[in-house]
C-alpha positions as a Markdown table, in Angstrom:
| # | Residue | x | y | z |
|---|---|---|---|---|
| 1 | Unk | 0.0 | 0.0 | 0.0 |
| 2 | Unk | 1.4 | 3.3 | -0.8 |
| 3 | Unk | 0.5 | 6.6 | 0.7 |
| 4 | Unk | -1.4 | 8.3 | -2.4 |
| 5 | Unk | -3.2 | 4.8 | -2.0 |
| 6 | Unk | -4.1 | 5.8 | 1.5 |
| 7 | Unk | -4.9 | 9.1 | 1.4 |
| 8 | Unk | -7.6 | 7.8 | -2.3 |
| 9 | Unk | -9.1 | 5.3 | 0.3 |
| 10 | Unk | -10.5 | 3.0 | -2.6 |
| 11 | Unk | -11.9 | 6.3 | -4.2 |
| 12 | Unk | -13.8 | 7.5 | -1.0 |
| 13 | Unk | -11.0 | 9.4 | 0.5 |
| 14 | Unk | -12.4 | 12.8 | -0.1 |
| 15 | Unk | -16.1 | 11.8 | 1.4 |
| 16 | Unk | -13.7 | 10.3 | 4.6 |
| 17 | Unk | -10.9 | 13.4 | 4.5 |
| 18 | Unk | -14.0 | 15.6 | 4.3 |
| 19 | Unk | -16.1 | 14.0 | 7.2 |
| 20 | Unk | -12.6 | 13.9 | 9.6 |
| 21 | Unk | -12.0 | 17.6 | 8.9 |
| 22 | Unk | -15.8 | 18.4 | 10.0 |
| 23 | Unk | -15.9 | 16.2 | 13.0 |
| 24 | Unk | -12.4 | 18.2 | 14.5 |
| 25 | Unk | -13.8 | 21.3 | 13.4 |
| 26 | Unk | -17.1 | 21.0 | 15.5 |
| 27 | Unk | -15.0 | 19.4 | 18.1 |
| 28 | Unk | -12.5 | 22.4 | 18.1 |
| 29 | Unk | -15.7 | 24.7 | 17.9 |
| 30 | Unk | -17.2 | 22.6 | 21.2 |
| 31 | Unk | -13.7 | 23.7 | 23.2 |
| 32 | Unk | -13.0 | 26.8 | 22.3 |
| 33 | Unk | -16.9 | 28.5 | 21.7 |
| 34 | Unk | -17.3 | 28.0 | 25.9 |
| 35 | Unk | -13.5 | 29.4 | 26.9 |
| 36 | Unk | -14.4 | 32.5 | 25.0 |
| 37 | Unk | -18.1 | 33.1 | 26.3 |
| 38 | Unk | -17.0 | 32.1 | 29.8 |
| 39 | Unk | -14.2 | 35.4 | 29.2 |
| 40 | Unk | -17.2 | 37.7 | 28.3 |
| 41 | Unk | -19.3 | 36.6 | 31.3 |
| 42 | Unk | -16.3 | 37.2 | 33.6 |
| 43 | Unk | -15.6 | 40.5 | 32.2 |
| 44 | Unk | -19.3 | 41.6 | 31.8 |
| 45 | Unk | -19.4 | 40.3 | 36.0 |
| 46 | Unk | -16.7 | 42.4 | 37.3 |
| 47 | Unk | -18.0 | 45.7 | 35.3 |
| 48 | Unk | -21.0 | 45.2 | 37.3 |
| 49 | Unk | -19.4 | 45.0 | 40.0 |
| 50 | Unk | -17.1 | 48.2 | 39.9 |
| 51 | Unk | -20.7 | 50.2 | 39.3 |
């Protein structure tokens, strides 16, 4: 087996390439989405609190 073999997957590489990409992207999404929003409810907290 050779790597361009690999990479063609029988001809359904780009369906699986295309499907792994997706599935880290909402994953990444999943992580990083909540670290941001949890920064804006911190900040938006302590404003509120200095009034």
């Amino acid at each position: 087996m050779t790597l361009q073999e690999f990479f063609t997957m029988g001809g359904y590489g780009f369906y699986v390439w295309i499907s792994y990409g997706l599935t880290l992207l909402v994953l990444a999404v999943n992580i990083i989405l909540p670290v941001i929003q949890r920064k804006q409810f911190l900040r938006q907290q302590a404003l509120k609190q200095k009034r």
